[in-house]
C-alpha positions as CSV (number, residue, x, y, z in Angstrom):
1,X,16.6,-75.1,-103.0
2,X,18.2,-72.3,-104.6
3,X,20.9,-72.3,-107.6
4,X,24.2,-72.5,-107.2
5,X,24.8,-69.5,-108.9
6,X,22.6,-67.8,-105.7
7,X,25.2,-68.8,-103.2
8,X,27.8,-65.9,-104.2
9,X,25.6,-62.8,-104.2
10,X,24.1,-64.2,-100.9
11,X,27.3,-64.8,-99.1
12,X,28.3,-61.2,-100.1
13,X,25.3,-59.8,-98.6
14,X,25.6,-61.5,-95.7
15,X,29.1,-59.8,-95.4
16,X,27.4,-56.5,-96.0
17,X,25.4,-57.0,-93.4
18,X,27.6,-58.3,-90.7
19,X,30.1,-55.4,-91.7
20,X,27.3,-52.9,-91.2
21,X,26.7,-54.4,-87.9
22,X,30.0,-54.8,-86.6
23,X,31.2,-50.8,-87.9
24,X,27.8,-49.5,-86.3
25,X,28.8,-47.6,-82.7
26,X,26.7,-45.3,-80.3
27,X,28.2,-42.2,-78.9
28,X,26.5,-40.7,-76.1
29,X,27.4,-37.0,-74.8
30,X,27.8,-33.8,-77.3
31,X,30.5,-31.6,-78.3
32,X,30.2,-28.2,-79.4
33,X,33.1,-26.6,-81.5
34,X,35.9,-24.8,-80.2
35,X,34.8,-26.3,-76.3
36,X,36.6,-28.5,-74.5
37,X,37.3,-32.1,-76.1
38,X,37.5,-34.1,-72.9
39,X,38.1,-33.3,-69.5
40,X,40.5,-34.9,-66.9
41,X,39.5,-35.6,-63.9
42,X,42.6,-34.1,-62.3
43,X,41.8,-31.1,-64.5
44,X,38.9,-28.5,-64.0
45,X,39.2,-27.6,-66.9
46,X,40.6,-29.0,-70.1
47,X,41.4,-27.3,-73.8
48,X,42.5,-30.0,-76.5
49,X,43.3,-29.2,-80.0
50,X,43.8,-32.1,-82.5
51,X,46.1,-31.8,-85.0
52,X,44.8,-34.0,-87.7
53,X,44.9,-33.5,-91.5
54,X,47.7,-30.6,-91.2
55,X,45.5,-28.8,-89.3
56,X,44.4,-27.4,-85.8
57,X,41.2,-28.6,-84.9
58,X,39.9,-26.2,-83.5
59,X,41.7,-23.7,-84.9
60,X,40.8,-21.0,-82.5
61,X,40.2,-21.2,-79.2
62,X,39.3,-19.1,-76.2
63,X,40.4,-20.1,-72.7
64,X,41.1,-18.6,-69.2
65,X,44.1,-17.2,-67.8
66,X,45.9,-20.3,-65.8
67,X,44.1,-22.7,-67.9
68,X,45.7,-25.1,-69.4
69,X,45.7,-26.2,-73.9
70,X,47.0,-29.7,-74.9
71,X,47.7,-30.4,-78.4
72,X,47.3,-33.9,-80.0
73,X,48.6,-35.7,-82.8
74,X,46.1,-37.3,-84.6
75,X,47.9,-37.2,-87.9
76,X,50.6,-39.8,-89.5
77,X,53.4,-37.7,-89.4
78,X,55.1,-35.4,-86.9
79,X,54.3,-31.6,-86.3
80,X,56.0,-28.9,-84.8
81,X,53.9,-26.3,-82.8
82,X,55.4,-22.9,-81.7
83,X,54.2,-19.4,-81.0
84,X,54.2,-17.0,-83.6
85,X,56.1,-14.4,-80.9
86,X,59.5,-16.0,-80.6
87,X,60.1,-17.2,-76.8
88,X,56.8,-17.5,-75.9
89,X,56.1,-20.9,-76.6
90,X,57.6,-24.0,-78.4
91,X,56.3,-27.0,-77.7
92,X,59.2,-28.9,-79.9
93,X,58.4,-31.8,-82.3
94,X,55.0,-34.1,-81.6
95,X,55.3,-37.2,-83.5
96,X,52.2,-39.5,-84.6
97,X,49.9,-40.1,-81.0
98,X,51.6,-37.4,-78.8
99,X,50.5,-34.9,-76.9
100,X,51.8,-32.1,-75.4
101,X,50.4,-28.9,-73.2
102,X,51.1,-25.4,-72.4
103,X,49.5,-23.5,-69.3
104,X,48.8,-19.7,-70.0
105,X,49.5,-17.6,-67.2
106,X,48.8,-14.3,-69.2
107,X,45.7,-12.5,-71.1
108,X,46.1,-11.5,-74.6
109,X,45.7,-13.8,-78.5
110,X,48.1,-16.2,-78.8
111,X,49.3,-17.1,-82.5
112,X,51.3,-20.2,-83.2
113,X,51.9,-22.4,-85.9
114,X,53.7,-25.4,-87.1
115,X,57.0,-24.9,-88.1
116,X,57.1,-27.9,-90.5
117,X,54.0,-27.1,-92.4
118,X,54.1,-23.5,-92.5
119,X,50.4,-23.3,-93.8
120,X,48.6,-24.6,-90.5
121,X,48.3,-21.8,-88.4
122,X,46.2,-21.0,-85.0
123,X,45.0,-19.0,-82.3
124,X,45.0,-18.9,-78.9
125,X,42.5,-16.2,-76.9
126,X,43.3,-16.0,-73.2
127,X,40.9,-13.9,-71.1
């Protein structure tokens, strides 16, 4: 029926395909930048920032007083986050997958950084 030098090519495109099919995914709901990522349901509301190719994702972000901003690994290596204005806030090292959060009592911009990668820097607005 077909030549036997057929069979290869079709049995690679028949991997194509059943690796397109088997990668596709459906994601329903939307996200808007610099909102909140997900939302506990202990929580009323909830600020993440993902840490993820040495940087702060988002890397500003406005929240209310008493609310409350967890940062999350995403990246292979550890991070270090930490307020730019010493004593303020230092969350301490955050290795691959953790996450850690800070509540913010008072109004005013909030700069931090990490302390290991001195180049990712960001900013927290508290109203």
């Amino acid at each position: 029926m077909y030549k036997k030098s057929a069979y290869p090519v079709m049995i690679a495109l028949l991997f194509v395909l059943v690796l397109g099919v088997g990668c596709s995914s459906t994601q329903s709901g939307t996200t808007k930048s610099g909102t909140n990522t997900a939302t506990p349901a202990n929580s009323p509301t909830a600020n993440t920032i993902t840490i993820q190719g040495s940087s702060f994702n988002p890397s500003t972000i406005t929240v209310a007083k008493g609310d409350t901003v967890t940062w999350v690994n995403n990246d292979t290596y550890t991070h270090h986050v930490a307020s730019d204005t010493a004593g303020t806030f230092d969350l301490g090292d955050q290795p691959n997958g953790a996450s850690t959060s800070y509540t913010f009592d008072k109004s005013g911009t909030f700069k931090y950084h990490c302390t290991i990668h001195t180049s990712m820097k960001g900013t927290v607005i508290v109203k």
